[in-house]
C-alpha positions, 0 to 999 in steps of 0.5 A: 500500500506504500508504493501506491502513491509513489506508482501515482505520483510517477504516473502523474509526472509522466503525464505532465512531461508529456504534456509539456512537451507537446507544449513546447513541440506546438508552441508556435500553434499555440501562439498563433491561435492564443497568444499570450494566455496561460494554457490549462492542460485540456487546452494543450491536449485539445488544440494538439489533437485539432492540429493533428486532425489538420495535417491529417487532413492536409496530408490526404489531400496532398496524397489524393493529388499526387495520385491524380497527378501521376495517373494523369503524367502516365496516361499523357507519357503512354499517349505520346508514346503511341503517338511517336510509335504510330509515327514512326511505323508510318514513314515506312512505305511498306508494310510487313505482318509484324508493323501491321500487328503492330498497329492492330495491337495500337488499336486495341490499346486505345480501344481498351482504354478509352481514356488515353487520346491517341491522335494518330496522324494517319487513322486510315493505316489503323483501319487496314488491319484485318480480323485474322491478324489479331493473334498475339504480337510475335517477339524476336526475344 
């Protein structure tokens, strides 16, 4: 029974250690927001968990446009990339099966995703490919 208040009296000053360091952490918060004000212990914790609840905040926002952001670099990276394909298939005059493959492959990507713009300078070599050549593009490697 003696070492019950020593147990409380140790917990009590963990608790204010804590506290006083969030004080000293936040102290630029707490004076934007009380300045010159003595601050209770319920108002340190209080204004710590709303200032965490902010950056939290802030955080998943940042978050969310660093996805849409990357997803929209990509689909603008692929489309130029098909873009360029395209446009080197078509200086080439003749047509062998694998470029025609190619194509067909080009097309089907768009098709499947119609969220990336592919603007090809010639459509009509896209439309030239016929149904029997849709079997897998053949690879050298």
């Amino acid at each position: 029974q003696l070492r019950k208040p020593v147990v409380e009296k140790m917990r009590r000053d963990r608790i204010n250690s804590s506290i006083e360091q969030l004080k000293l952490l936040l102290e630029k918060e707490f004076q934007r927001h009380q300045p010159n004000s003595k601050l209770e212990k319920a108002d340190i914790l209080e204004m710590t968990v709303s200032y965490l609840k902010q950056q939290s905040q802030l955080q998943m926002k940042t978050a969310g446009s660093f996805h849409k952001s990357s997803q929209f670099d990509f689909r603008e990276g692929y489309s130029r990339c098909l873009q360029e394909a395209f446009y080197f298939l078509s200086l080439h005059k003749v047509r062998t099966e694998t470029q025609t493959k190619l194509l067909s492959h080009f097309q089907k990507s768009q098709a499947a995703a119609p969220e990336v713009s592919f603007c090809p300078g010639n459509a009509s070599a896209l439309k030239q490919v016929s149904p029997k050549d849709s079997s897998p593009l053949w690879r050298p490697w």
